[in-house]
Biotite code that builds the C-alpha atoms (Angstrom):
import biotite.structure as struc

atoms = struc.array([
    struc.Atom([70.816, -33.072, -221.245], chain_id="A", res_id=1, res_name="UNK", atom_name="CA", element="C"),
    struc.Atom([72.043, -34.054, -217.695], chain_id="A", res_id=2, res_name="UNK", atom_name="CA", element="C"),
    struc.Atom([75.323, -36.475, -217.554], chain_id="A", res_id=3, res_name="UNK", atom_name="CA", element="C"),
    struc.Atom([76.208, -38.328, -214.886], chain_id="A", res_id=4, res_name="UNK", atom_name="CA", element="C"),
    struc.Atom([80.027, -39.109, -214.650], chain_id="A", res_id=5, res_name="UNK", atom_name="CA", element="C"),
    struc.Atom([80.916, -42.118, -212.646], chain_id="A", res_id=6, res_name="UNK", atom_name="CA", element="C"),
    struc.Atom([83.138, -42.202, -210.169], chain_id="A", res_id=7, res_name="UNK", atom_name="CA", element="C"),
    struc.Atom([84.990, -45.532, -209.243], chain_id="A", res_id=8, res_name="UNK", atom_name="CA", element="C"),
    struc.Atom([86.410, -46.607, -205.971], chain_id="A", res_id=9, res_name="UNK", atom_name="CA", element="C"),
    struc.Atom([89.381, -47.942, -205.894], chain_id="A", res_id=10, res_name="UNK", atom_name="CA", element="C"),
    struc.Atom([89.386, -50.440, -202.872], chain_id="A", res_id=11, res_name="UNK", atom_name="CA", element="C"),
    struc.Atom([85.999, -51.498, -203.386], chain_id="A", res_id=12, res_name="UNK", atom_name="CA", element="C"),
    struc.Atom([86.214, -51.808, -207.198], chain_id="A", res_id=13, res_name="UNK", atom_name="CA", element="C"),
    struc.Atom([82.447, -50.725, -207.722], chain_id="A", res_id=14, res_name="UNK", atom_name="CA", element="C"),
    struc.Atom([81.132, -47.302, -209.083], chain_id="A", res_id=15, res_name="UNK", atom_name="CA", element="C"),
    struc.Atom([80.552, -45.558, -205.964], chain_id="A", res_id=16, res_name="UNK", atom_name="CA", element="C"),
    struc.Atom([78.788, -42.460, -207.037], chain_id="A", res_id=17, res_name="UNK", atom_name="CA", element="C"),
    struc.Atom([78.160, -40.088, -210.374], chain_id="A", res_id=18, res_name="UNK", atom_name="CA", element="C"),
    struc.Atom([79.237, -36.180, -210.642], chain_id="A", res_id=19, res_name="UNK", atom_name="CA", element="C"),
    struc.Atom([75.884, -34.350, -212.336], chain_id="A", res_id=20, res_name="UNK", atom_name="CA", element="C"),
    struc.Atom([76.791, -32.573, -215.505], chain_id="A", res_id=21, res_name="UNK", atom_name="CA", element="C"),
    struc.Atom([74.646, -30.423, -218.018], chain_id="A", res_id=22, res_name="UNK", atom_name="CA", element="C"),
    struc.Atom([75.406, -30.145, -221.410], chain_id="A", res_id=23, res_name="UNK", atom_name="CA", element="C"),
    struc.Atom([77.370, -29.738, -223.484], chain_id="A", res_id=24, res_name="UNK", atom_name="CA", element="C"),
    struc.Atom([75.088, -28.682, -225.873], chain_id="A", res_id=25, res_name="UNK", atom_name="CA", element="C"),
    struc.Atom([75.583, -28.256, -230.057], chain_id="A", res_id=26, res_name="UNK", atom_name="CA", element="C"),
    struc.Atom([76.733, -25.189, -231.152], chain_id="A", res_id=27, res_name="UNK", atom_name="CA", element="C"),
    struc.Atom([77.737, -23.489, -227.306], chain_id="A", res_id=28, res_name="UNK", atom_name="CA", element="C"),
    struc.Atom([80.545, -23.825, -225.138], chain_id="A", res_id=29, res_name="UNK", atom_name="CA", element="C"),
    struc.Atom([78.920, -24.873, -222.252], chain_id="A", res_id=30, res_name="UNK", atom_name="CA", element="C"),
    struc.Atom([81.755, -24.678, -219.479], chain_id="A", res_id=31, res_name="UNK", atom_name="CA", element="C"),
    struc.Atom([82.048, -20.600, -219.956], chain_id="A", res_id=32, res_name="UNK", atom_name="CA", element="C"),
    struc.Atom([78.290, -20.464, -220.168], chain_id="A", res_id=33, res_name="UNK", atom_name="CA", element="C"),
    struc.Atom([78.026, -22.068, -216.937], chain_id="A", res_id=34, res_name="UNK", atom_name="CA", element="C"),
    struc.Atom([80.606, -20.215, -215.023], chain_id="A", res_id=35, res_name="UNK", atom_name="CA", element="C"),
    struc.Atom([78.930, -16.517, -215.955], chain_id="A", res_id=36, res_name="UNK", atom_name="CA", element="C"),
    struc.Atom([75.658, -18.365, -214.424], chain_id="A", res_id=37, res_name="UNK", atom_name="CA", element="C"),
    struc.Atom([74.816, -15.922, -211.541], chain_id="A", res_id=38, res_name="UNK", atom_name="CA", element="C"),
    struc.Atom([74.056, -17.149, -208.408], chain_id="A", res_id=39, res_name="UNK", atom_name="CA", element="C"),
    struc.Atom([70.056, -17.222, -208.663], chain_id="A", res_id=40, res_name="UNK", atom_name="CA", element="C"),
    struc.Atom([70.359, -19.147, -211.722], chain_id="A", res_id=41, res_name="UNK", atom_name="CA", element="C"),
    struc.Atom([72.857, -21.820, -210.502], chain_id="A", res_id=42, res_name="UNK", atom_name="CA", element="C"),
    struc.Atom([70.817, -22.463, -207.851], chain_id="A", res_id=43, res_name="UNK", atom_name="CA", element="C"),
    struc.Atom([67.912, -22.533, -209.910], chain_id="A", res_id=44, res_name="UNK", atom_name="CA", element="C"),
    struc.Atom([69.694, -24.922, -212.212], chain_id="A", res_id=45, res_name="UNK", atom_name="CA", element="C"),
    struc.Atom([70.453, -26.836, -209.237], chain_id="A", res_id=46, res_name="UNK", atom_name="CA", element="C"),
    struc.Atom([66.940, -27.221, -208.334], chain_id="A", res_id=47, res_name="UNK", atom_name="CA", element="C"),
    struc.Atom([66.055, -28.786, -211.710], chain_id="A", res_id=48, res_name="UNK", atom_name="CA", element="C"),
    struc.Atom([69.197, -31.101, -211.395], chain_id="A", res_id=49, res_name="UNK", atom_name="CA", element="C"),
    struc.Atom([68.134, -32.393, -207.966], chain_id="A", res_id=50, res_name="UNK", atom_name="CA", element="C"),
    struc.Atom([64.521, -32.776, -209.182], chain_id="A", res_id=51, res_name="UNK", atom_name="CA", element="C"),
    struc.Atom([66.049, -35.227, -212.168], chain_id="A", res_id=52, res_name="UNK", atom_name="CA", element="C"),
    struc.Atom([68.008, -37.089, -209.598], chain_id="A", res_id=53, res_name="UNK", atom_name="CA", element="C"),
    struc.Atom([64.724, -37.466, -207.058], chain_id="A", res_id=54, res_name="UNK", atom_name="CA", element="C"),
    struc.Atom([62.759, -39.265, -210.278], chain_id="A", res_id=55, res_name="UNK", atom_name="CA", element="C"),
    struc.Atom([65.511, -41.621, -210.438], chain_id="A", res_id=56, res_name="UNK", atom_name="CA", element="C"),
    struc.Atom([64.490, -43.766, -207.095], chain_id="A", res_id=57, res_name="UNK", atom_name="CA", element="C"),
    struc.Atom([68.092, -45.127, -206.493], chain_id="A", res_id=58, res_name="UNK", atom_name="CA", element="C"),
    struc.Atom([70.701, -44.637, -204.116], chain_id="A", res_id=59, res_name="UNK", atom_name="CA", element="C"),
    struc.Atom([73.778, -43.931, -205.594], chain_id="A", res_id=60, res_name="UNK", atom_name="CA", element="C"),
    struc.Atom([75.079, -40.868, -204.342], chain_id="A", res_id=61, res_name="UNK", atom_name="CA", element="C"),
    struc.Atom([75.177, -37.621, -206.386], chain_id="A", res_id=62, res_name="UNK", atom_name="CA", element="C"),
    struc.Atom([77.716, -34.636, -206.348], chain_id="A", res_id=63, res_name="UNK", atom_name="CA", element="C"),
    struc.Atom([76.275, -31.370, -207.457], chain_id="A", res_id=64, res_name="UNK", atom_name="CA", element="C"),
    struc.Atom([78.457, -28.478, -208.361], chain_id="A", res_id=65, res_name="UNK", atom_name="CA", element="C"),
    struc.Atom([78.222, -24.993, -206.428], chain_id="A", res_id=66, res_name="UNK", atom_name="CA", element="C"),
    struc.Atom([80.427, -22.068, -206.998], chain_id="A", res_id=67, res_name="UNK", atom_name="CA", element="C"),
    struc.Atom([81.863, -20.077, -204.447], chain_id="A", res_id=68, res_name="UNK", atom_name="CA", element="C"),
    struc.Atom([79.507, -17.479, -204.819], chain_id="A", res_id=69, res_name="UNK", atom_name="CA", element="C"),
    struc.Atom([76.704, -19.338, -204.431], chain_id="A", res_id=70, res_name="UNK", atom_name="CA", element="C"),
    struc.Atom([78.544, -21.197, -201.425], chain_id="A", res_id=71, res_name="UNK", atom_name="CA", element="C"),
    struc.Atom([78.879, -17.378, -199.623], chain_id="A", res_id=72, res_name="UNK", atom_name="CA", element="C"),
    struc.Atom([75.508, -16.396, -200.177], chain_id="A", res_id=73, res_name="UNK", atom_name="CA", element="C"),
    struc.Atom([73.520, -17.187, -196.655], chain_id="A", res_id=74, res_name="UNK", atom_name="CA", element="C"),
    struc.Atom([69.585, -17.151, -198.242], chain_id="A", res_id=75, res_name="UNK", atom_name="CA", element="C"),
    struc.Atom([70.662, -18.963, -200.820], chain_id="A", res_id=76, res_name="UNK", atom_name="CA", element="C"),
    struc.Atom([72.072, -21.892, -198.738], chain_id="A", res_id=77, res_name="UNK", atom_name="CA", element="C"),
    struc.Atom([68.960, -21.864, -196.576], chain_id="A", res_id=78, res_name="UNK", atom_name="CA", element="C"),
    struc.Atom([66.721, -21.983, -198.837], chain_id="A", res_id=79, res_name="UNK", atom_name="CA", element="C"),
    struc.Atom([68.447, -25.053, -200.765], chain_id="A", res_id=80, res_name="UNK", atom_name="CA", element="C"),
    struc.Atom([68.876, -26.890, -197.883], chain_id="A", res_id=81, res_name="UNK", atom_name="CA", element="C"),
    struc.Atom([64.956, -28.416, -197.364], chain_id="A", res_id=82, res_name="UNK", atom_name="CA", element="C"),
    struc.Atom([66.048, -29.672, -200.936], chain_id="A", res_id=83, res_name="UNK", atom_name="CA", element="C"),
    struc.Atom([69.043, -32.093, -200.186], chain_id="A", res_id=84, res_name="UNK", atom_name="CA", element="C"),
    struc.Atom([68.777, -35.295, -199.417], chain_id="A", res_id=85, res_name="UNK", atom_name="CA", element="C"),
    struc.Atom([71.696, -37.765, -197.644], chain_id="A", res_id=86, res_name="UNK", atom_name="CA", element="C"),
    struc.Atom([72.261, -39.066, -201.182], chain_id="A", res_id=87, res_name="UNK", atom_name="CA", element="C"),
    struc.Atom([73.554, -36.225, -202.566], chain_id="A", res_id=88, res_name="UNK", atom_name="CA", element="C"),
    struc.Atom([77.283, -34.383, -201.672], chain_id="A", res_id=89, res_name="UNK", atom_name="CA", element="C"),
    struc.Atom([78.102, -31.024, -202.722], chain_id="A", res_id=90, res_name="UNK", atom_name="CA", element="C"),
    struc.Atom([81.308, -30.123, -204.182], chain_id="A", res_id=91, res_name="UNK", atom_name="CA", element="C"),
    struc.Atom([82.926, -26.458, -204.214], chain_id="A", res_id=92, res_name="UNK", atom_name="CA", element="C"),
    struc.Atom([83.184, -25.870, -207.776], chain_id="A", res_id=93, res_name="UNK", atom_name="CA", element="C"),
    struc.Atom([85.412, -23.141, -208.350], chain_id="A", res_id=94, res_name="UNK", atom_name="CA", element="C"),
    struc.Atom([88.769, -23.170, -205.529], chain_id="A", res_id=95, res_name="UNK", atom_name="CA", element="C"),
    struc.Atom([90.122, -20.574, -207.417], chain_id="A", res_id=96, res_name="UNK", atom_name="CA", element="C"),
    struc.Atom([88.013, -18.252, -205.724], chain_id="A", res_id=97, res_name="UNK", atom_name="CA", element="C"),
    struc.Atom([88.109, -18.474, -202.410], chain_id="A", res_id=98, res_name="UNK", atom_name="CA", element="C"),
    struc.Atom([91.586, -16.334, -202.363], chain_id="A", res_id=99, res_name="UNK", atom_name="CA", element="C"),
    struc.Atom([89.086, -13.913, -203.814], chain_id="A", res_id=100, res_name="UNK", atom_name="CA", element="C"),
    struc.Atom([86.705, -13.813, -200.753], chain_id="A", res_id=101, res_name="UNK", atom_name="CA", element="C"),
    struc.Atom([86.813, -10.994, -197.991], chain_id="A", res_id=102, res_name="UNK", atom_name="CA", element="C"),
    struc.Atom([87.348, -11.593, -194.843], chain_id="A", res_id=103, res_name="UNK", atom_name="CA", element="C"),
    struc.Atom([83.527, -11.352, -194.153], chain_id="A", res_id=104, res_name="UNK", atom_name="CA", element="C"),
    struc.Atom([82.822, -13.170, -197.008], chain_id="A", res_id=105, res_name="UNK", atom_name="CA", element="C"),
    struc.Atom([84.988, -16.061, -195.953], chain_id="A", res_id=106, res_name="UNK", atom_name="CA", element="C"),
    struc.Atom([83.630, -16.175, -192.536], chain_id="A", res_id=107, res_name="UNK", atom_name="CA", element="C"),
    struc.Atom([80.130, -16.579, -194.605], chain_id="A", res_id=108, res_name="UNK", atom_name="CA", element="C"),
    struc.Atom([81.035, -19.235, -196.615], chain_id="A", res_id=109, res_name="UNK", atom_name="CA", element="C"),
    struc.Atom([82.504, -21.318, -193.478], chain_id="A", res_id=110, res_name="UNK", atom_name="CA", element="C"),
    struc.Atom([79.435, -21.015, -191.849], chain_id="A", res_id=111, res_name="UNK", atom_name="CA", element="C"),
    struc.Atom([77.578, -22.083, -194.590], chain_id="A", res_id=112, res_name="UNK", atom_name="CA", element="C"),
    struc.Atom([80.005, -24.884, -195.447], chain_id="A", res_id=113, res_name="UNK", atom_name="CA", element="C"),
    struc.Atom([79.367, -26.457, -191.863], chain_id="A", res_id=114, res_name="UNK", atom_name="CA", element="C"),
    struc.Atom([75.572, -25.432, -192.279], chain_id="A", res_id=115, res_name="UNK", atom_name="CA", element="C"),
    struc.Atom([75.565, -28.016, -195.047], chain_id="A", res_id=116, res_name="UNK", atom_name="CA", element="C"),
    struc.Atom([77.163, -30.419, -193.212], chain_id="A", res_id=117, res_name="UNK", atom_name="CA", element="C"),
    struc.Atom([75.282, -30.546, -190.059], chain_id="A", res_id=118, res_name="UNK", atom_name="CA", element="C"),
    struc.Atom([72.377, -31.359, -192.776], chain_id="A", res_id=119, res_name="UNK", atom_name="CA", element="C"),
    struc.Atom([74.472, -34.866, -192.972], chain_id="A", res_id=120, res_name="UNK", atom_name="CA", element="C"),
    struc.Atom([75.933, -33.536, -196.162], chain_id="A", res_id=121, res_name="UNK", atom_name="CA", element="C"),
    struc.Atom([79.189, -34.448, -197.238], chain_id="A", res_id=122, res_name="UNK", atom_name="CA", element="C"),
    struc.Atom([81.492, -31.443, -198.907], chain_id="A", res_id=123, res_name="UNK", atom_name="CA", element="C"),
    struc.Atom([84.113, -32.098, -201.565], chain_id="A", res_id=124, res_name="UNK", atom_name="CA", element="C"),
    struc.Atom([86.312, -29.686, -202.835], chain_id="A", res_id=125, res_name="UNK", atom_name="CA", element="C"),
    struc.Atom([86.326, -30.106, -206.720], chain_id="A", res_id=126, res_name="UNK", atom_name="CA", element="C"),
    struc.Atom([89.280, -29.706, -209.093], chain_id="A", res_id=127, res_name="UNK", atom_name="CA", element="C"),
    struc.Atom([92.487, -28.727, -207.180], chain_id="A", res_id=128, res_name="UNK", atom_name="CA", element="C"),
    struc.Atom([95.901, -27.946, -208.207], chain_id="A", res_id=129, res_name="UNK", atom_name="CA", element="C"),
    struc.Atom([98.864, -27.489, -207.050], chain_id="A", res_id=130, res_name="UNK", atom_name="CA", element="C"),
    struc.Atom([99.051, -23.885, -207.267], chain_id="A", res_id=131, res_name="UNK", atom_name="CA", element="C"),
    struc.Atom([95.729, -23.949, -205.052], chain_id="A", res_id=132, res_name="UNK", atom_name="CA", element="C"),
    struc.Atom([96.806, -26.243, -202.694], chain_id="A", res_id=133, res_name="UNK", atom_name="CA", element="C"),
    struc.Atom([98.313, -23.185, -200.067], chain_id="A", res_id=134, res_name="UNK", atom_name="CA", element="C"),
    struc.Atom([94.511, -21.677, -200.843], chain_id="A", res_id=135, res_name="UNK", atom_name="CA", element="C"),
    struc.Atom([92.369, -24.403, -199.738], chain_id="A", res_id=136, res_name="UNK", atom_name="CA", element="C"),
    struc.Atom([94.778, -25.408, -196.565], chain_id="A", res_id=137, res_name="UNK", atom_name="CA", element="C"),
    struc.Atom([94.141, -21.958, -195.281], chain_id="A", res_id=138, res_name="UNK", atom_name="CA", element="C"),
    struc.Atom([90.553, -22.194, -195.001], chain_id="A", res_id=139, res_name="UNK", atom_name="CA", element="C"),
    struc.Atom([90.011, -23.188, -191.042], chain_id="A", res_id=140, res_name="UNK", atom_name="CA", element="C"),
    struc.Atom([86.573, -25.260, -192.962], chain_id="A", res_id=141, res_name="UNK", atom_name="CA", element="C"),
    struc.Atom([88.226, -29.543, -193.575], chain_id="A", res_id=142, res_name="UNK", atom_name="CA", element="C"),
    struc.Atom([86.086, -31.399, -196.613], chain_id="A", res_id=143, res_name="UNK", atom_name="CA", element="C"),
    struc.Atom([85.471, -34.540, -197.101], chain_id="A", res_id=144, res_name="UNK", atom_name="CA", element="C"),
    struc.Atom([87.132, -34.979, -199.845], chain_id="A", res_id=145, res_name="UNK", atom_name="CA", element="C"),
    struc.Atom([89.078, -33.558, -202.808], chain_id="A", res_id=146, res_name="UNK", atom_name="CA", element="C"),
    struc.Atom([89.078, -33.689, -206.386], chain_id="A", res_id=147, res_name="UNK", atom_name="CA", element="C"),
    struc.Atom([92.334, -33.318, -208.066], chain_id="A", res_id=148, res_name="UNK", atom_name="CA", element="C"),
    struc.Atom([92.083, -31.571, -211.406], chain_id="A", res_id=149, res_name="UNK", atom_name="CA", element="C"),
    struc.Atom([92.115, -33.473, -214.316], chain_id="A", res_id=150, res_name="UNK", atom_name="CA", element="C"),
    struc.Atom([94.645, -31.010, -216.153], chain_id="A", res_id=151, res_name="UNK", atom_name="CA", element="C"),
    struc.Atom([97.086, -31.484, -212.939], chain_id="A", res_id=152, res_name="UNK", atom_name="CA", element="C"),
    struc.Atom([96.960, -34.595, -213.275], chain_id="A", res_id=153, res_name="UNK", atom_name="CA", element="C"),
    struc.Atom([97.605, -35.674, -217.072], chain_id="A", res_id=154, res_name="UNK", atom_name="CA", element="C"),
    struc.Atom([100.629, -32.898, -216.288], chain_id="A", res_id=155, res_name="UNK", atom_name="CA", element="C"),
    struc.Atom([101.632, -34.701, -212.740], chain_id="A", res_id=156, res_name="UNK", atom_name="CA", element="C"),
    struc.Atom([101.640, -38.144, -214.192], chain_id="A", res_id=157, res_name="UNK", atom_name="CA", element="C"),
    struc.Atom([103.994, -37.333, -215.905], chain_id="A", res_id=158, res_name="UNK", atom_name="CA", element="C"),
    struc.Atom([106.311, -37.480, -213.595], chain_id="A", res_id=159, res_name="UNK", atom_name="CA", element="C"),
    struc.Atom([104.679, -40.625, -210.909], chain_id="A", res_id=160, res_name="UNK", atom_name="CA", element="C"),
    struc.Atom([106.790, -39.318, -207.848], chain_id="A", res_id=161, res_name="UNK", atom_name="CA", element="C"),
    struc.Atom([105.327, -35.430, -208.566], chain_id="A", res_id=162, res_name="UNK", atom_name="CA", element="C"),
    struc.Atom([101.727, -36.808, -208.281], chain_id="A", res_id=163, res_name="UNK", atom_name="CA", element="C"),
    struc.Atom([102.319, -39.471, -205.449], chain_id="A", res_id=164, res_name="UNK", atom_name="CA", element="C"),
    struc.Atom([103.616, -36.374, -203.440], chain_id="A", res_id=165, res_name="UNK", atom_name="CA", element="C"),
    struc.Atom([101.011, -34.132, -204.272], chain_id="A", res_id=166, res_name="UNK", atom_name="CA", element="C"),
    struc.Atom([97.765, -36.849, -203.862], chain_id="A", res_id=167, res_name="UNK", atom_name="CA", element="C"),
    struc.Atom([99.492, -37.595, -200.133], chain_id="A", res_id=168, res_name="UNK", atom_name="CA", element="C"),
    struc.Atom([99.726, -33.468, -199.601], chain_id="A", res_id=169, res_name="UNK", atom_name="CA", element="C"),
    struc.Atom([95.727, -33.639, -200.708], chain_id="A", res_id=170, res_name="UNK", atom_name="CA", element="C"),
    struc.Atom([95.473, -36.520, -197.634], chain_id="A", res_id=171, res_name="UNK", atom_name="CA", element="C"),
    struc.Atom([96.751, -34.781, -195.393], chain_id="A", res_id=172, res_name="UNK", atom_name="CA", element="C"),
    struc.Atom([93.519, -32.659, -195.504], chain_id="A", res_id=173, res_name="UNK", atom_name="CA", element="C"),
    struc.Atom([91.357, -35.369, -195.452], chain_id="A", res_id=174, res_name="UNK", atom_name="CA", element="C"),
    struc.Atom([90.753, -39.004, -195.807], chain_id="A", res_id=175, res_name="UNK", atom_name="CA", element="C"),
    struc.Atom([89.439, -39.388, -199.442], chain_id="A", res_id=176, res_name="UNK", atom_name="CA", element="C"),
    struc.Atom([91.152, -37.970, -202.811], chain_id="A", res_id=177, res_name="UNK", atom_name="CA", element="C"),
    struc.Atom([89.430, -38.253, -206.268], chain_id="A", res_id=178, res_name="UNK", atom_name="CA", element="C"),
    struc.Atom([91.678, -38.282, -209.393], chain_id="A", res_id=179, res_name="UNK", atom_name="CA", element="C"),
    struc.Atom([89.861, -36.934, -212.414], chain_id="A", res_id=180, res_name="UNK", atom_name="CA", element="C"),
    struc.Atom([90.695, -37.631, -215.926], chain_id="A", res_id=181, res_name="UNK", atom_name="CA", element="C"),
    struc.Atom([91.029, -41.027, -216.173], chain_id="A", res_id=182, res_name="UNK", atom_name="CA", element="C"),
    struc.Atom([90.628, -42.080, -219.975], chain_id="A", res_id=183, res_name="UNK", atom_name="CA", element="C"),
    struc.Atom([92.720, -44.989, -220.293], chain_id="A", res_id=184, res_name="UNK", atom_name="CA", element="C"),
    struc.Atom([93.829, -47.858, -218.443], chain_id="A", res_id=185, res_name="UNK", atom_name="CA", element="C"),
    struc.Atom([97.501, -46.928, -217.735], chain_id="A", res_id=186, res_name="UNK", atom_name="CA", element="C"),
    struc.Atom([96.347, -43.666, -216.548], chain_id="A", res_id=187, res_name="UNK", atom_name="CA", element="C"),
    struc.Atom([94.060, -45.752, -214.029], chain_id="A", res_id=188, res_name="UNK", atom_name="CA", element="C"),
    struc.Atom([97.044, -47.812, -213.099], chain_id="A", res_id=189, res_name="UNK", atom_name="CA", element="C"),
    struc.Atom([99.090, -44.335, -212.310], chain_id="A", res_id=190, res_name="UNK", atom_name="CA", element="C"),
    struc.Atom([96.561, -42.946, -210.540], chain_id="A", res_id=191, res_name="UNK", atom_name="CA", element="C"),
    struc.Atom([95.956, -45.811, -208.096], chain_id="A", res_id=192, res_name="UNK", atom_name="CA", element="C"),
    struc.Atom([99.491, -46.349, -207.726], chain_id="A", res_id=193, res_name="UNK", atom_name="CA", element="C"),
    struc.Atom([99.995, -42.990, -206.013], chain_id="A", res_id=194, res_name="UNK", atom_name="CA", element="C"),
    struc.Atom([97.808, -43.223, -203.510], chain_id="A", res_id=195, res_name="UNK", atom_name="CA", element="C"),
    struc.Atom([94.057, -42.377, -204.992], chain_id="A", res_id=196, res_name="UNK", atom_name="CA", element="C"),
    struc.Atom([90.600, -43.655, -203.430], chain_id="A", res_id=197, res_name="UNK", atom_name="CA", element="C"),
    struc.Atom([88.583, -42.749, -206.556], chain_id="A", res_id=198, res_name="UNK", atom_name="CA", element="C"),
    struc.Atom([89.027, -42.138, -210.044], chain_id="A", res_id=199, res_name="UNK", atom_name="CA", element="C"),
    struc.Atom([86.895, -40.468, -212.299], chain_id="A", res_id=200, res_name="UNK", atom_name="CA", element="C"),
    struc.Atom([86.491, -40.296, -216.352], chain_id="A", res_id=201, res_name="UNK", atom_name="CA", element="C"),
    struc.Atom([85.578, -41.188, -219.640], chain_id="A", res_id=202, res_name="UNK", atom_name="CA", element="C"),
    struc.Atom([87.338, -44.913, -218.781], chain_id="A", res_id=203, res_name="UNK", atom_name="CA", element="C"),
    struc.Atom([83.705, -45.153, -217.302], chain_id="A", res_id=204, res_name="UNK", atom_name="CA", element="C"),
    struc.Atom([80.734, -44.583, -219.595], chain_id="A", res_id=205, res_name="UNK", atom_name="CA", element="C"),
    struc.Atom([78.522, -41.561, -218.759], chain_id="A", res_id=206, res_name="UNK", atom_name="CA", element="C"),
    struc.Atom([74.795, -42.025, -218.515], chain_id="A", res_id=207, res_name="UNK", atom_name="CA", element="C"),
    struc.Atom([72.827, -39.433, -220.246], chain_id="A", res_id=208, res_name="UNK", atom_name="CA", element="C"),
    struc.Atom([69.717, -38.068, -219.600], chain_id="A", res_id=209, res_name="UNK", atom_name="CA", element="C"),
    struc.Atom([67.442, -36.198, -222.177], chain_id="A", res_id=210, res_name="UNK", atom_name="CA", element="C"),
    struc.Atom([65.324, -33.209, -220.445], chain_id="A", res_id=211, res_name="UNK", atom_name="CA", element="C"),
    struc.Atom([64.106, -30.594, -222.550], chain_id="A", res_id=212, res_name="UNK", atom_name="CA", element="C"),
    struc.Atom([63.934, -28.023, -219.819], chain_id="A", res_id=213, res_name="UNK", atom_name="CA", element="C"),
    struc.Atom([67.729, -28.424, -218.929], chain_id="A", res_id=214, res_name="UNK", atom_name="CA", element="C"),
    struc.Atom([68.335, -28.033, -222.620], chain_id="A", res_id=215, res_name="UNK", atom_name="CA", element="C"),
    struc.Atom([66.638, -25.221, -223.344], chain_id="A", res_id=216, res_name="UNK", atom_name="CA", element="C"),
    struc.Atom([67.650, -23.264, -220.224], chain_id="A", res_id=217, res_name="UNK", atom_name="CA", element="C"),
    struc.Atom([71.706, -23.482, -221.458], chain_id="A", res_id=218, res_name="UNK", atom_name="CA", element="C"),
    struc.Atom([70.789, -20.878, -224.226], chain_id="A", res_id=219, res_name="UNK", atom_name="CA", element="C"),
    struc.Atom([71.005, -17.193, -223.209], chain_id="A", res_id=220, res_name="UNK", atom_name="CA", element="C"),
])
């Protein structure tokens, strides 16, 4: 099953795009499935997610989900590439990684990053935390936006002021900041109070879309 997650803008009050989710799926924890994918079968998972989105006709805009790995592999990129369209914007998966990444390896992966981009493809950096924040500023590569975590979040809202400060430290890399975990209206009201553009969660119905080959390809 694919879901797509809406994602609301706040100024223009309108769902402006949908994150593109597999699973979950009865009986398997999809999330740790999906992050021991290696990188030939994320991308191949990719391909079948992009396919989905091409039968759809529209043009709201899609984020897809690419780990690090994936990110730093050069053949890989190239060969995705002829396969992304200006609908669709990629978002870096898995920040938690890129402390992990060699010197060579980082060099790859800001190549690639700006490889992506001169395609007319918009990168987001997806679920940030505080504790990453030091990470991603480092990198010399700016995206177009960032996703704060929806964990940070629900634990930053608790305290308004800790979350206002930390979504304007997120804007000070760039112009748009995504708050995920929105599942009520009062956390909507926080969010936008402190300074988000988006805001993302179950507030918004899902749409869900039944493919037997997605399905079938979560199971080992």
């Amino acid at each position: 099953m694919l879901r797509l997650q809406p994602i609301y803008s706040v100024t223009k009050r309108i769902i402006h795009g949908y994150e593109v989710l597999s699973g979950p799926l009865p009986a398997q924890d999809c999330e740790t499935f999906f992050s021991s994918l290696s990188s030939a079968s994320h991308q191949t998972l990719l391909v079948q997610q992009l396919n989905i989105i091409k039968q759809r006709n529209d043009y709201s805009r899609y984020y897809l989900n690419l780990p690090v790995a994936l990110l730093s592999d050069m053949f890989a990129i190239e060969q995705l590439l002829p396969e992304l369209h200006n609908n669709i914007i990629i978002e870096l998966q898995d920040p938690e990684n890129i402390s992990r990444l060699s010197p060579s390896a980082a060099r790859v992966l800001n190549h690639n990053l700006n490889l992506i981009r001169a395609n007319d493809i918009p990168i987001w950096l997806d679920d940030i935390a505080p504790a990453l924040f030091d990470d991603v500023s480092s990198l010399l590569f700016k995206f177009d936006g960032i996703k704060i975590d929806k964990h940070a979040f629900w634990t930053l809202s608790e305290t308004p002021e800790h979350l206002r400060q930390f979504i304007y430290d997120c804007h000070t890399l760039t112009q748009n900041v995504t708050v995920e975990g929105i599942e009520n209206i009062q956390q909507q009201r926080v969010a936008t109070r402190c300074g988000a553009n988006f805001l993302q969660g179950f507030l918004w119905p899902e749409i869900h879309i039944q493919h037997p080959y997605l399905f079938t390809y979560c199971y080992p």
